[in-house]
C-alpha positions as CSV (number, residue, x, y, z in Angstrom):
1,X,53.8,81.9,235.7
2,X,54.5,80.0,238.7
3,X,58.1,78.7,238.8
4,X,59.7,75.9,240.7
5,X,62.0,76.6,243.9
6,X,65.0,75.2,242.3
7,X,63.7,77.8,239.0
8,X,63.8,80.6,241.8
9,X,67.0,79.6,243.1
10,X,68.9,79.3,239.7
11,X,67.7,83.2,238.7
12,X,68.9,84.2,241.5
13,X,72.5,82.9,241.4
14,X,72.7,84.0,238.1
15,X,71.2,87.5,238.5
16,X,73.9,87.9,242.0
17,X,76.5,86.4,239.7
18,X,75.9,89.2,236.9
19,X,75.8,91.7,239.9
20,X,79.2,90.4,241.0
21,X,80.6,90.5,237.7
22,X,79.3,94.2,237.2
23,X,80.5,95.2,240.5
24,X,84.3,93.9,239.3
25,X,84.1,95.5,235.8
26,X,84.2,92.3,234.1
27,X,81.2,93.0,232.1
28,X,81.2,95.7,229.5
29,X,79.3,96.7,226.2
30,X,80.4,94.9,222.9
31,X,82.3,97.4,220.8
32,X,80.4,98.9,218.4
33,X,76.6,97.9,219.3
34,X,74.1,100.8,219.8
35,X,71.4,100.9,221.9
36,X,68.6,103.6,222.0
37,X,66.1,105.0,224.6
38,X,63.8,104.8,221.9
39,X,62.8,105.6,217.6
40,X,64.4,108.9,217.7
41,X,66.5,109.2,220.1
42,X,70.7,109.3,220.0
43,X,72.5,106.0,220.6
44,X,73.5,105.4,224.3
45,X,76.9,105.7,225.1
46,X,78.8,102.8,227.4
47,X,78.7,104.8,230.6
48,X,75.0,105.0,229.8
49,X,74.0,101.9,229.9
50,X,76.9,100.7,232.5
51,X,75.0,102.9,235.1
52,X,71.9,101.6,234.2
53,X,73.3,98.1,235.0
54,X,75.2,98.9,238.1
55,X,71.8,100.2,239.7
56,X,71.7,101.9,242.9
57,X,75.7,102.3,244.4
58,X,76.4,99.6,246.8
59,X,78.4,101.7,249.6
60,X,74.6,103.1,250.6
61,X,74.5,99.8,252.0
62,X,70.9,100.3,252.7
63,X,67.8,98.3,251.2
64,X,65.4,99.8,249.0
65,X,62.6,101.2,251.2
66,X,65.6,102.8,253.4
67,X,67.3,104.6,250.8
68,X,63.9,106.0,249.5
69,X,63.0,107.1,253.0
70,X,66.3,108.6,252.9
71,X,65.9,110.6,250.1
72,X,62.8,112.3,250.9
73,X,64.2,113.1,254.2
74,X,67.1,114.6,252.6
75,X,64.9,116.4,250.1
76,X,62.3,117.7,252.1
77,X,65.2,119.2,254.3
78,X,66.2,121.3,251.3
79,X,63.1,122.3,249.4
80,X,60.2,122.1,252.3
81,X,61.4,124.5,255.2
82,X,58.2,124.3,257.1
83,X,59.1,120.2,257.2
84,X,61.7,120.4,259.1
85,X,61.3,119.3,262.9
86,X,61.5,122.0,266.0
């Protein structure tokens, strides 16, 4: 589906305006609703899913590709000895 600029533009607003209200606590789950990982699994609680919707923390301050390099650097400096530089 190929969407107009002014499409693009509107999704993102409202996608950075969600983030925004997430970010501020404004948004929370409706009292009472359930939602489930899947058939048989246990209901979600609310600090499940508001961690899903908050995404990555925002004081890494870093963009994708850097936070993943990140990680591996931090994990291969824990788990692969023979990684580590001289």
């Amino acid at each position: 589906m190929n969407r107009t600029q002014k499409e693009q533009d509107e999704i993102r607003d409202w996608a950075a305006d969600l983030n925004r209200q997430v970010e501020l606590g404004e948004i929370r789950p409706v009292p009472g609703a359930k939602v489930y990982r899947g058939e048989h699994a246990e209901a979600m609680t609310g600090d499940d899913l508001l961690a899903i919707f908050e995404g990555r923390p925002r004081e890494e301050h870093l963009n994708t590709s850097a936070l993943i390099r990140k990680a591996v650097a931090e994990y291969l400096g824990r788990h692969h000895f023979s990684a580590r530089p001289a």
